[in-house]
PyMOL Python script that loads the backbone (N, CA, C, O; Angstrom):
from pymol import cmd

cmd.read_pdbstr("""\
ATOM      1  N   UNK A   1      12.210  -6.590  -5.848  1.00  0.00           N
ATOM      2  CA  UNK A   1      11.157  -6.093  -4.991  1.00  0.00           C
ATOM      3  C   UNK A   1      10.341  -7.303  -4.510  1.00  0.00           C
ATOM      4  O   UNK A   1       9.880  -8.213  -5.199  1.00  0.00           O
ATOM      5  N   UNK A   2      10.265  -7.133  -3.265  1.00  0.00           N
ATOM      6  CA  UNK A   2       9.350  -8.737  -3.081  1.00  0.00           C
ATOM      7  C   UNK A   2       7.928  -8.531  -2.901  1.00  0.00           C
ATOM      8  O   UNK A   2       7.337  -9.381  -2.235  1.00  0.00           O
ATOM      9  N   UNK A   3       7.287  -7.580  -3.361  1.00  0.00           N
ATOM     10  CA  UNK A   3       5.660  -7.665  -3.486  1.00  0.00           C
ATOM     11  C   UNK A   3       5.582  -6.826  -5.099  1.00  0.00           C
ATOM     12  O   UNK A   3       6.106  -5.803  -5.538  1.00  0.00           O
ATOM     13  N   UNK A   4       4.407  -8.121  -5.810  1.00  0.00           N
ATOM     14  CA  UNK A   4       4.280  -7.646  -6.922  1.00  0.00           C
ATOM     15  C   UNK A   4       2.884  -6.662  -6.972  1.00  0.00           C
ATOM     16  O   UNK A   4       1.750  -6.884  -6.546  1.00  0.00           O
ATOM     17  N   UNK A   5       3.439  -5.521  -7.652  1.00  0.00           N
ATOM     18  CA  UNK A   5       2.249  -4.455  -8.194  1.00  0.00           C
ATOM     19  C   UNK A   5       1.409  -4.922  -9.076  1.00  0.00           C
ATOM     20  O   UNK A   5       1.815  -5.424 -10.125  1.00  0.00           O
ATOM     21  N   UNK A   6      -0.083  -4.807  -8.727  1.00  0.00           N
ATOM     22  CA  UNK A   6      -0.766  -4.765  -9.829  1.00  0.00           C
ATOM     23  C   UNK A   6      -2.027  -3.586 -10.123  1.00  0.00           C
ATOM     24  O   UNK A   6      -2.373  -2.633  -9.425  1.00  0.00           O
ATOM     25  N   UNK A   7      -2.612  -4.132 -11.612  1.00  0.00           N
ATOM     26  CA  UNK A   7      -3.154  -3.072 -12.146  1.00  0.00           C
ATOM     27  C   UNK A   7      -4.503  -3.509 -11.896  1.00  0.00           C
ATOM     28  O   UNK A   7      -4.708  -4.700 -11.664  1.00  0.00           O
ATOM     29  N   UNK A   8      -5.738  -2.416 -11.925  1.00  0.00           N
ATOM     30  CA  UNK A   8      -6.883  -2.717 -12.330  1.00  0.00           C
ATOM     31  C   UNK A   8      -7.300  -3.539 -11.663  1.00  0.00           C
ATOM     32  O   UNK A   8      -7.789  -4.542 -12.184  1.00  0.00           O
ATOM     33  N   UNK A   9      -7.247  -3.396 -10.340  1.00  0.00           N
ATOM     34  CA  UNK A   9      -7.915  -4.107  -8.670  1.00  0.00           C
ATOM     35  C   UNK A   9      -8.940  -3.367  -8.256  1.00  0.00           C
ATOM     36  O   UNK A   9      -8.695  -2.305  -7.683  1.00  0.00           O
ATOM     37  N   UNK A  10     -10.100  -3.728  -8.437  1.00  0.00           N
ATOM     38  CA  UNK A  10     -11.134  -2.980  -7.989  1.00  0.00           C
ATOM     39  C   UNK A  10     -11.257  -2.721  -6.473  1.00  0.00           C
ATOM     40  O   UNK A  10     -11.130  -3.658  -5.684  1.00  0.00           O
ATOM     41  N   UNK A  11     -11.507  -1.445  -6.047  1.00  0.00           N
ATOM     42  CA  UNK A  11     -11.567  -0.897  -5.214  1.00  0.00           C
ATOM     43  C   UNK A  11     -12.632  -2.247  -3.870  1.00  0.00           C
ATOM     44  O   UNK A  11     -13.733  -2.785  -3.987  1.00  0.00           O
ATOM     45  N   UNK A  12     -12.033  -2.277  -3.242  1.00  0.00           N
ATOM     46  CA  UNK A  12     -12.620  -3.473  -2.097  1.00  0.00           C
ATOM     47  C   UNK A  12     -13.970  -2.776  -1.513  1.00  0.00           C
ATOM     48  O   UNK A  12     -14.029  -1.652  -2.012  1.00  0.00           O
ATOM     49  N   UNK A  13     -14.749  -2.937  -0.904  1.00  0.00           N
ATOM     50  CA  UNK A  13     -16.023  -2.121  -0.264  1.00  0.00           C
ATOM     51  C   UNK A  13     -15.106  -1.900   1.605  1.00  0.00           C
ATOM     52  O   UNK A  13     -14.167  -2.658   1.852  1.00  0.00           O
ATOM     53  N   UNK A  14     -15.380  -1.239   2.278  1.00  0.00           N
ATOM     54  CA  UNK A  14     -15.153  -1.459   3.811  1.00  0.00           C
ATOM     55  C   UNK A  14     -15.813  -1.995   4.218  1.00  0.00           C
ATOM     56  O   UNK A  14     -16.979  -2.071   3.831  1.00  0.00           O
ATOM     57  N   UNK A  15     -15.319  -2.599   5.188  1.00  0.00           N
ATOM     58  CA  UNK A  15     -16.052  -3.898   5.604  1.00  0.00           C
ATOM     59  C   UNK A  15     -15.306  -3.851   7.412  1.00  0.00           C
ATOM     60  O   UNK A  15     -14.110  -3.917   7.697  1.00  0.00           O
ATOM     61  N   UNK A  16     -17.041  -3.659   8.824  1.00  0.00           N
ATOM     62  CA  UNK A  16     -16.486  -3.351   9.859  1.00  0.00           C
ATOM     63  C   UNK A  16     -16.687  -4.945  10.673  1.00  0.00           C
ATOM     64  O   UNK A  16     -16.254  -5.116  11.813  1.00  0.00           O
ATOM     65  N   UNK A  17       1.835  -9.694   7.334  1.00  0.00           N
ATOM     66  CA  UNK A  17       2.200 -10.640   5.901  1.00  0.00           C
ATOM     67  C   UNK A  17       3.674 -11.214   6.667  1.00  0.00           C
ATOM     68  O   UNK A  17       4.535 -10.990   7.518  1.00  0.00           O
ATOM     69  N   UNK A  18       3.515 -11.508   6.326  1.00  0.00           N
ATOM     70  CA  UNK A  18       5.079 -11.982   7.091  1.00  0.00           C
ATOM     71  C   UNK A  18       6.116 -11.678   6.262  1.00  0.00           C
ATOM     72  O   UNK A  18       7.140 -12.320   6.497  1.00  0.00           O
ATOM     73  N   UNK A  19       6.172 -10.835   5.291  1.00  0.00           N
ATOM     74  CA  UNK A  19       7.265  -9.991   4.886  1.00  0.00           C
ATOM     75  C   UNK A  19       7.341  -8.406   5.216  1.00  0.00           C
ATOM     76  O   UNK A  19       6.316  -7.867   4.800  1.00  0.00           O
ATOM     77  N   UNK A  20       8.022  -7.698   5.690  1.00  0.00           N
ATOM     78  CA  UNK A  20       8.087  -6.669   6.132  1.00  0.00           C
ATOM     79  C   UNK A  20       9.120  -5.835   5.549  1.00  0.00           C
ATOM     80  O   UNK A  20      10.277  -6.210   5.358  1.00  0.00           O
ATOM     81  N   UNK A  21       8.669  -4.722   5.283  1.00  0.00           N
ATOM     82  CA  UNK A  21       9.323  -3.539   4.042  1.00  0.00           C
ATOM     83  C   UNK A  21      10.686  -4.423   3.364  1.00  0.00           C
ATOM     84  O   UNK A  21      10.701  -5.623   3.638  1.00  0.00           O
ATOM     85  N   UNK A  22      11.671  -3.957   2.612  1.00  0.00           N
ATOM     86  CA  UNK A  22      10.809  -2.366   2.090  1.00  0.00           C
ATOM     87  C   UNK A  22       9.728  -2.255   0.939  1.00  0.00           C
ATOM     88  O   UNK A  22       9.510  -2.836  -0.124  1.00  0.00           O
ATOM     89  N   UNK A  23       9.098  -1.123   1.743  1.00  0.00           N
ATOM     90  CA  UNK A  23       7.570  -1.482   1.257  1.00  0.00           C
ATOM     91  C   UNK A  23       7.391  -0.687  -0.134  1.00  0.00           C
ATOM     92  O   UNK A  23       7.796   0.476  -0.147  1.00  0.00           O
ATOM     93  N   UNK A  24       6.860  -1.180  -1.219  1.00  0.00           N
ATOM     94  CA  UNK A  24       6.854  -0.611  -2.816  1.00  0.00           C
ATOM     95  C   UNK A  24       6.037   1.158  -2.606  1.00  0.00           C
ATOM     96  O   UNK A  24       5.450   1.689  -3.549  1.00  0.00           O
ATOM     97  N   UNK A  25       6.127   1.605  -1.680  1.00  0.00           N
ATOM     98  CA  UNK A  25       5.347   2.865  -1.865  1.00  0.00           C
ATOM     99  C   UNK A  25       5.715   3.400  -2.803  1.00  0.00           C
ATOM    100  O   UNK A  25       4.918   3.573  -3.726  1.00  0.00           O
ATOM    101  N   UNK A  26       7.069   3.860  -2.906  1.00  0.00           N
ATOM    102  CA  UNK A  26       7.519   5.165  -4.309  1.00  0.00           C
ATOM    103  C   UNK A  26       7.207   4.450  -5.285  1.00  0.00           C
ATOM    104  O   UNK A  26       6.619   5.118  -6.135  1.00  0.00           O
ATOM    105  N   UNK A  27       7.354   3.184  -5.609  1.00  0.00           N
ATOM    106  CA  UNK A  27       6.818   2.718  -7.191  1.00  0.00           C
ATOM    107  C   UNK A  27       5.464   2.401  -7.372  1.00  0.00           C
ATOM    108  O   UNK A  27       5.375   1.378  -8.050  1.00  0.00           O
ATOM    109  N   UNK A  28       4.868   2.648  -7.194  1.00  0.00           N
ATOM    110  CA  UNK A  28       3.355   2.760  -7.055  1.00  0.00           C
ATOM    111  C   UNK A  28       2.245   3.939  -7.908  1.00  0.00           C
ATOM    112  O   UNK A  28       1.642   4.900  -7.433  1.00  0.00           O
ATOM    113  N   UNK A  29       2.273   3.478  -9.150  1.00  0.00           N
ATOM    114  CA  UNK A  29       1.311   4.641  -9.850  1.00  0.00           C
ATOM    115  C   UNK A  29      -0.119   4.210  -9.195  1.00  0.00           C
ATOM    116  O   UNK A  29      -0.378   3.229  -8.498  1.00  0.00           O
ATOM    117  N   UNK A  30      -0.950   5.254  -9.644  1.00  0.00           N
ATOM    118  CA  UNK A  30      -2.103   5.336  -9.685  1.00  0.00           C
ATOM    119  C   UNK A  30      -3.073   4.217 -10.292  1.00  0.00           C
ATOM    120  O   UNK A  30      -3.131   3.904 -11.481  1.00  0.00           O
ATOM    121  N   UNK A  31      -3.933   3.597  -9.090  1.00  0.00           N
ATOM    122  CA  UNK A  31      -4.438   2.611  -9.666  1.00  0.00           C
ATOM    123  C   UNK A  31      -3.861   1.168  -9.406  1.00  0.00           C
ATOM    124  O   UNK A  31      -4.562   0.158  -9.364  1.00  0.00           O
ATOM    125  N   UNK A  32      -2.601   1.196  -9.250  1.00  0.00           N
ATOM    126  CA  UNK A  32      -1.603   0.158  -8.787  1.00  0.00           C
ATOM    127  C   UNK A  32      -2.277  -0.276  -7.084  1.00  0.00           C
ATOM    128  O   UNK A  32      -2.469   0.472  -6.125  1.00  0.00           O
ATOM    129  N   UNK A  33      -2.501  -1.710  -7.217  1.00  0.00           N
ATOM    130  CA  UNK A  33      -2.150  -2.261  -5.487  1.00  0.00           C
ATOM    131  C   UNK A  33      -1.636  -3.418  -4.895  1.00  0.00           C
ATOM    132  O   UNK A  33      -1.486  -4.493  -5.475  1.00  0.00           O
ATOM    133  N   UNK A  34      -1.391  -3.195  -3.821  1.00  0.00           N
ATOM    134  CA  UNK A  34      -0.456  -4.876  -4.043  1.00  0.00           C
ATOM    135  C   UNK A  34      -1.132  -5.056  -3.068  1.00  0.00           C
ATOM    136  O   UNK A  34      -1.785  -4.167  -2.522  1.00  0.00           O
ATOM    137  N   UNK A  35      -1.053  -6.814  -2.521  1.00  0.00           N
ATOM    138  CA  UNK A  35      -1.613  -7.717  -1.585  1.00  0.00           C
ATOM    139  C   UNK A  35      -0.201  -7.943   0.092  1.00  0.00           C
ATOM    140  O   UNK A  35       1.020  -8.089   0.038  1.00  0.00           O
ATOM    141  N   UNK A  36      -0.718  -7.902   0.776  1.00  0.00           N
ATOM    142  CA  UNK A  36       0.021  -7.658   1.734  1.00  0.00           C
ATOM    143  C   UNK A  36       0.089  -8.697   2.465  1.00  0.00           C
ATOM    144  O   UNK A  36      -0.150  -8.188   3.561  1.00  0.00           O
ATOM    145  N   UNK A  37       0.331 -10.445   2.779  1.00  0.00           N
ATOM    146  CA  UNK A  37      -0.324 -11.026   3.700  1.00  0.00           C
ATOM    147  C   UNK A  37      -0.123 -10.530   5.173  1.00  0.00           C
ATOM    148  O   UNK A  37       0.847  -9.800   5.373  1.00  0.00           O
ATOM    149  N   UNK A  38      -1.217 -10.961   6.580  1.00  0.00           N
ATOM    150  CA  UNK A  38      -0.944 -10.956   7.650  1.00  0.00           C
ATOM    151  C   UNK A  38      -0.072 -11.623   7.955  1.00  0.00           C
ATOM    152  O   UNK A  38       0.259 -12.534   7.196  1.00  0.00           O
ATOM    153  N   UNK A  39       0.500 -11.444   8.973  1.00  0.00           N
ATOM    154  CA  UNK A  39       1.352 -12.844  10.163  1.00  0.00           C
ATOM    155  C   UNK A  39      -0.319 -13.151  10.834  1.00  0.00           C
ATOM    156  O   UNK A  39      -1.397 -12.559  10.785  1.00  0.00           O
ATOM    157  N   UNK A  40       0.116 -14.221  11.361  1.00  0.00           N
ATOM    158  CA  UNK A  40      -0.820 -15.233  12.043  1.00  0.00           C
ATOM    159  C   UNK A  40      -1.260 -14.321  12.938  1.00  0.00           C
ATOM    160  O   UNK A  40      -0.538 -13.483  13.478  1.00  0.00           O
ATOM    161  N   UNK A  41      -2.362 -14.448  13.106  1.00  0.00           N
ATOM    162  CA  UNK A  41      -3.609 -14.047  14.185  1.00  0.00           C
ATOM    163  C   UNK A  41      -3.985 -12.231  14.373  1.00  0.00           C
ATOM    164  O   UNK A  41      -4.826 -11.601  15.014  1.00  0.00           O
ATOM    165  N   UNK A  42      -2.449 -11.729  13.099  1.00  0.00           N
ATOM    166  CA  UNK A  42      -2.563 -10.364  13.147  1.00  0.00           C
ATOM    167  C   UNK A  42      -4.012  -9.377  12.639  1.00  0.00           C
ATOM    168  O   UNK A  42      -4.710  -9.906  11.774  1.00  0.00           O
ATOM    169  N   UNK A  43      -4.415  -8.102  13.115  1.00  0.00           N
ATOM    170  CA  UNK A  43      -5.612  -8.140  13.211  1.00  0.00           C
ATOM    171  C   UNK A  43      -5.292  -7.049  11.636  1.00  0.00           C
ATOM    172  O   UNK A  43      -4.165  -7.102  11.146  1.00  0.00           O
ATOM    173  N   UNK A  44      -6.394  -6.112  10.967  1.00  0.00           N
ATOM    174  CA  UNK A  44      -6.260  -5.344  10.173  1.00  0.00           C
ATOM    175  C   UNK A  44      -5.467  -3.861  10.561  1.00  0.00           C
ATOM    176  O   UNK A  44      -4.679  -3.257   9.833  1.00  0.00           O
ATOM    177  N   UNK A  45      -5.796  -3.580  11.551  1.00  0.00           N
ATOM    178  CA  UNK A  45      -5.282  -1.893  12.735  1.00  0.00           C
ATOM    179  C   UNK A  45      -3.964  -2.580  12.885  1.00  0.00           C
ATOM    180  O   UNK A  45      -3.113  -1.705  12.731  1.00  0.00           O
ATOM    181  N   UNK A  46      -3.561  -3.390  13.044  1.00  0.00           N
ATOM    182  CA  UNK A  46      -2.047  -3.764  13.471  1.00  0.00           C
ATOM    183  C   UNK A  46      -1.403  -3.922  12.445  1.00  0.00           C
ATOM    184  O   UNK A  46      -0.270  -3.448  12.518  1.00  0.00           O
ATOM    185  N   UNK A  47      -1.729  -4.532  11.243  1.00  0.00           N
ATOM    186  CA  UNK A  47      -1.111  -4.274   9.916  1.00  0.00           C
ATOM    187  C   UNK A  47      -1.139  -2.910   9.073  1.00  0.00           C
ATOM    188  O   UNK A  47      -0.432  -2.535   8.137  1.00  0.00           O
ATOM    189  N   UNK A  48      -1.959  -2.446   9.585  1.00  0.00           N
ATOM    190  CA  UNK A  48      -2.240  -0.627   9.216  1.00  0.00           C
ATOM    191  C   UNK A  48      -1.403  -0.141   9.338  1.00  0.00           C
ATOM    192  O   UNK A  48      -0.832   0.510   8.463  1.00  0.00           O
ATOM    193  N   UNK A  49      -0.940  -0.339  10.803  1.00  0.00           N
ATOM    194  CA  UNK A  49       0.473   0.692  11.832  1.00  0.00           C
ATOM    195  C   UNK A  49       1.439   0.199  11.092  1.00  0.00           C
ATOM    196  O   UNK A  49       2.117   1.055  10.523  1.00  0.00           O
ATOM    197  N   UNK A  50       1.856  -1.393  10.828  1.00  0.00           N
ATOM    198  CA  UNK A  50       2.608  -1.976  10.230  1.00  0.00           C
ATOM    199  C   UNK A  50       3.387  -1.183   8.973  1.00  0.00           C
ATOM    200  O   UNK A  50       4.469  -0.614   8.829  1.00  0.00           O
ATOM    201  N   UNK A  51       2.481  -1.408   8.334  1.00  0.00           N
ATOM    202  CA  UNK A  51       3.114  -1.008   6.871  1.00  0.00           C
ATOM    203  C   UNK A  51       2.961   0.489   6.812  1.00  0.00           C
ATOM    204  O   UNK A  51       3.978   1.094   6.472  1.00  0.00           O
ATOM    205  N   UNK A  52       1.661   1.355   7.132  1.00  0.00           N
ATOM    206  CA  UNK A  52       1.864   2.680   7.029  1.00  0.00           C
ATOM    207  C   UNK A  52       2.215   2.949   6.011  1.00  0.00           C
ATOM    208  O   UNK A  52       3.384   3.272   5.797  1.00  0.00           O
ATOM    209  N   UNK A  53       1.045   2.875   4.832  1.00  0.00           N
ATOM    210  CA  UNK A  53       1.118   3.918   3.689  1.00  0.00           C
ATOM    211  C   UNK A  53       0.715   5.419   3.773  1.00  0.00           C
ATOM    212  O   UNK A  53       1.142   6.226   2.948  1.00  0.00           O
ATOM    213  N   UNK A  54      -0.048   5.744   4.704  1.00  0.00           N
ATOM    214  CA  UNK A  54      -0.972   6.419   4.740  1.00  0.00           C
ATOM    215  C   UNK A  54       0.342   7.854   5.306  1.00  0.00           C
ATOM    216  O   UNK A  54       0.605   8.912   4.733  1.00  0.00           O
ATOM    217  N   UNK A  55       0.891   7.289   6.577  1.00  0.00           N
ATOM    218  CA  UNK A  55       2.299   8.395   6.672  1.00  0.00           C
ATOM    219  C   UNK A  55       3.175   8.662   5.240  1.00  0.00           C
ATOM    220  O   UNK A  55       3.695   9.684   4.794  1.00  0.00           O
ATOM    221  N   UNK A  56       3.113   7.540   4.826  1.00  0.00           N
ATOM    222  CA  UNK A  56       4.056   7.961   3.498  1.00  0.00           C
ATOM    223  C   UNK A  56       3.677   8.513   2.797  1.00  0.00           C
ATOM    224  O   UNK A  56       4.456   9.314   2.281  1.00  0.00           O
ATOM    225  N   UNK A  57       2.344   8.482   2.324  1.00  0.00           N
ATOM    226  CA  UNK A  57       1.757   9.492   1.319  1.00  0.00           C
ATOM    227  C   UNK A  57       1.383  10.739   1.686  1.00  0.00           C
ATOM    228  O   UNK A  57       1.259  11.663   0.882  1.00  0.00           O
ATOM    229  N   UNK A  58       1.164  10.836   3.043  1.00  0.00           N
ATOM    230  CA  UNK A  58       1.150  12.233   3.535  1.00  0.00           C
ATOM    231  C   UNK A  58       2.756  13.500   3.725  1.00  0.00           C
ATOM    232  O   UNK A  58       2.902  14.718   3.626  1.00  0.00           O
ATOM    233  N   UNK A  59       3.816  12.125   4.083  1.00  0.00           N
ATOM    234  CA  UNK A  59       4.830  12.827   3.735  1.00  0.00           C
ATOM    235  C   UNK A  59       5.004  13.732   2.138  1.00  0.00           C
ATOM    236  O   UNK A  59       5.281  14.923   1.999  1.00  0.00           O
ATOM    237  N   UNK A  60       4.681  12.503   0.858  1.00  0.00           N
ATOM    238  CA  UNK A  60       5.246  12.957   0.032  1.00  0.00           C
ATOM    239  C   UNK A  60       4.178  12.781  -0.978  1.00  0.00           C
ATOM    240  O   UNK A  60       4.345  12.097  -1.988  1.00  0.00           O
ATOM    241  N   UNK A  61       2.639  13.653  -0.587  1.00  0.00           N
ATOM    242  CA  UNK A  61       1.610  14.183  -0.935  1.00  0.00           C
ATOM    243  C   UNK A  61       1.177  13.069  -1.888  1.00  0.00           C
ATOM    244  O   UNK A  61       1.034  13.540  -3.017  1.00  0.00           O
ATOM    245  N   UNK A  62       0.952  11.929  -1.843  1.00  0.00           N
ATOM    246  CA  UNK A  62       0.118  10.804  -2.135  1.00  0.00           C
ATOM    247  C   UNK A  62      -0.536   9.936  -1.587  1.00  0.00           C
ATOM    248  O   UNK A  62      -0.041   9.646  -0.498  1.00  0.00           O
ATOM    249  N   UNK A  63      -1.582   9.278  -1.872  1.00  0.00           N
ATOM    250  CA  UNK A  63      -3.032   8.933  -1.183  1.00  0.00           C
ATOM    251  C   UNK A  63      -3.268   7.918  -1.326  1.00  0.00           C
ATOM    252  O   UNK A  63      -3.318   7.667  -2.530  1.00  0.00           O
ATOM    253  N   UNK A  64      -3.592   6.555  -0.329  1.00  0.00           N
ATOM    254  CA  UNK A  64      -3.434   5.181  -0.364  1.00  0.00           C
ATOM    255  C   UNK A  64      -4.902   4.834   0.364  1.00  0.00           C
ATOM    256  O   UNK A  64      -5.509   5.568   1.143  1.00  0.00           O
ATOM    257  N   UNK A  65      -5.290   3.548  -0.097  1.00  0.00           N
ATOM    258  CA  UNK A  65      -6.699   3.024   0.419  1.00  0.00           C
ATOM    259  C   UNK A  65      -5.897   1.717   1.112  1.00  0.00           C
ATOM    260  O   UNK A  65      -4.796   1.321   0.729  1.00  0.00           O
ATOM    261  N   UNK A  66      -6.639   1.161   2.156  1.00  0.00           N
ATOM    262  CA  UNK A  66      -6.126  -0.087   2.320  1.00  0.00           C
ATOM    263  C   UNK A  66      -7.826  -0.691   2.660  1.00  0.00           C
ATOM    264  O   UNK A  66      -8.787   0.055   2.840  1.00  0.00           O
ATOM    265  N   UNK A  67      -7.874  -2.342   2.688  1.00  0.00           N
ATOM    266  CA  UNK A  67      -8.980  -3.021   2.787  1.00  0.00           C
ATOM    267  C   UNK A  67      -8.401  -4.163   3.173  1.00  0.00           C
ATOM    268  O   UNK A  67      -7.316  -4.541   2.732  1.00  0.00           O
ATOM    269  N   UNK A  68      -9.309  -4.987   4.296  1.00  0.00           N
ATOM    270  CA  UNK A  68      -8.542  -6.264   4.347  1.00  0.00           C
ATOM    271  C   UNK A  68      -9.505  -7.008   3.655  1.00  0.00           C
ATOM    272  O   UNK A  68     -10.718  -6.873   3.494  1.00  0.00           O
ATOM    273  N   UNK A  69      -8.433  -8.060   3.176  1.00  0.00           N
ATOM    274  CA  UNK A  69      -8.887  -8.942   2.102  1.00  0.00           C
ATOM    275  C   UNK A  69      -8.145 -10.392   2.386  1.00  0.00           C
ATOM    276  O   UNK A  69      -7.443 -10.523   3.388  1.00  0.00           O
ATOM    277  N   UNK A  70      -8.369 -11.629   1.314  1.00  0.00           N
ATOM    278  CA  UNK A  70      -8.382 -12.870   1.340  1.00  0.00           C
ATOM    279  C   UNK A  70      -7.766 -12.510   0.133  1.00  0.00           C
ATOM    280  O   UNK A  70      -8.114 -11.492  -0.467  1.00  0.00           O
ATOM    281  N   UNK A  71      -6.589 -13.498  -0.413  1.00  0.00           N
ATOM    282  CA  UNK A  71      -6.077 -13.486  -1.566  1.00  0.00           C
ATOM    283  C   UNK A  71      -5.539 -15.415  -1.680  1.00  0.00           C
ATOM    284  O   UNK A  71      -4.450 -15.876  -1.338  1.00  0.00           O
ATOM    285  N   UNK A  72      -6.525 -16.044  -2.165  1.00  0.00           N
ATOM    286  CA  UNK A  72      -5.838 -17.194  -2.147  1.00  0.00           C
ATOM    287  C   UNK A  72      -5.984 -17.881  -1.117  1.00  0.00           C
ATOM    288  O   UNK A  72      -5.166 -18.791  -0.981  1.00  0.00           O
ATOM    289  N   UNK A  73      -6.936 -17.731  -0.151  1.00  0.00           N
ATOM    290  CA  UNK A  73      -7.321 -18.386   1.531  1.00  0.00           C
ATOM    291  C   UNK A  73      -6.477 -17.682   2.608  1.00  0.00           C
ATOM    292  O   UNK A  73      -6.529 -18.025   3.789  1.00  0.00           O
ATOM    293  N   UNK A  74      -5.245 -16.105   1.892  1.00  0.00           N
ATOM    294  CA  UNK A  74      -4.594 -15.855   2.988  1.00  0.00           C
ATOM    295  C   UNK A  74      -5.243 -14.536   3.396  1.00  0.00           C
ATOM    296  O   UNK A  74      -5.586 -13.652   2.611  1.00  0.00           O
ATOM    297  N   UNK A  75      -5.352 -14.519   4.544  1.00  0.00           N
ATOM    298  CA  UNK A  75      -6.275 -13.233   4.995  1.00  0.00           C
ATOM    299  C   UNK A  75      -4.589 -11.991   5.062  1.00  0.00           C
ATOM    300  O   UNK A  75      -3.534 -12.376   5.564  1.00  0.00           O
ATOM    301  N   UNK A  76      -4.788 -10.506   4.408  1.00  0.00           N
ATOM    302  CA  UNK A  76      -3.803  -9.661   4.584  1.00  0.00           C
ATOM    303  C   UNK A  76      -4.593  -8.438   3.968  1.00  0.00           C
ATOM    304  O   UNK A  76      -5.791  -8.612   3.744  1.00  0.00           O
ATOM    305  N   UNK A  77      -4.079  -7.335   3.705  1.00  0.00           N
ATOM    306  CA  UNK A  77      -4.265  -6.684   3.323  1.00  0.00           C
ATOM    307  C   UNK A  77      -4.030  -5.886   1.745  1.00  0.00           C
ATOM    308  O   UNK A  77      -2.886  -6.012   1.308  1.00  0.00           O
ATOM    309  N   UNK A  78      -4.903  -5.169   0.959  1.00  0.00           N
ATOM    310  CA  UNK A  78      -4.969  -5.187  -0.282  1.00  0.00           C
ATOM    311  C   UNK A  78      -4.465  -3.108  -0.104  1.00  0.00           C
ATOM    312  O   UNK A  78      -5.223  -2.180   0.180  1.00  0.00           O
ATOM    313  N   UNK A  79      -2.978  -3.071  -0.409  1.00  0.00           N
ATOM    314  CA  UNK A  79      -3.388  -1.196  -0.430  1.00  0.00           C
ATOM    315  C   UNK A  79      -3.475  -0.837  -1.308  1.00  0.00           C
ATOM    316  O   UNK A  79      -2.914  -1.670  -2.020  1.00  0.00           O
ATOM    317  N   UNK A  80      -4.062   0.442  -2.311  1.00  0.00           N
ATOM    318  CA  UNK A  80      -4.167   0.936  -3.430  1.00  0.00           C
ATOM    319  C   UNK A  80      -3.680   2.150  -3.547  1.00  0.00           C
ATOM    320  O   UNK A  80      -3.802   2.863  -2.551  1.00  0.00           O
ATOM    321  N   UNK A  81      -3.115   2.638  -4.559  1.00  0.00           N
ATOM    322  CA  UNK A  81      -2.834   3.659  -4.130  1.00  0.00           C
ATOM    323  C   UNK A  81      -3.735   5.176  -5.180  1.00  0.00           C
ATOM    324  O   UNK A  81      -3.616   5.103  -6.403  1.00  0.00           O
ATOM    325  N   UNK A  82      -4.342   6.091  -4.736  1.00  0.00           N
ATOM    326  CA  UNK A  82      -5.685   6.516  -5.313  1.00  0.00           C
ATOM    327  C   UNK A  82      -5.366   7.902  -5.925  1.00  0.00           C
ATOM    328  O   UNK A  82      -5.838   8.521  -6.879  1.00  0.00           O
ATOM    329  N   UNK A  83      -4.075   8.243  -4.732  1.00  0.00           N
ATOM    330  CA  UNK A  83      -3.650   9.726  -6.021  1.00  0.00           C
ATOM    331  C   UNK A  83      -1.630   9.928  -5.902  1.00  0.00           C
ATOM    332  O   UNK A  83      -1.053  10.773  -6.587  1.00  0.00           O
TER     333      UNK A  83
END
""", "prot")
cmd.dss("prot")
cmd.show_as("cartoon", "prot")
cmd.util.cbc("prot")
cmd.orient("prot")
């Protein structure tokens, strides 16, 4: 799997990757989130559409947060997944 899951990532506040699937949705417990980086100059709404947890969990009745975040100086996105 090339993005590692982790545990016990505190929920990011809202605030107004250059690898692409396949994306860890089904292995993803509760509480679990992984770090997503952007591609260059990509904005947060364009990595949203990108990865699309939010369709997947609606397909198969589970519930994802996403936040953009900095992990290491790389700006991407952090998703969680909440139920």
């Amino acid at each position: 799997m090339p993005y590692k899951l982790e545990n016990n990532i505190p929920l990011s506040p809202v605030k107004s990757g250059p690898v692409t699937g396949p994306w860890p949705w089904p292995d993803m417990g509760v509480t679990q989130s992984v770090f997503i980086p952007a591609f260059k100059g990509e904005s947060s709404a364009a990595m949203r559409k990108r990865v699309k947890p939010y369709a997947y969990g609606k397909k198969h009745g589970r519930s994802f947060a996403t936040r953009w975040v900095e992990k290491n100086g790389k700006p991407g996105i952090r998703v969680w997944r909440t139920k």
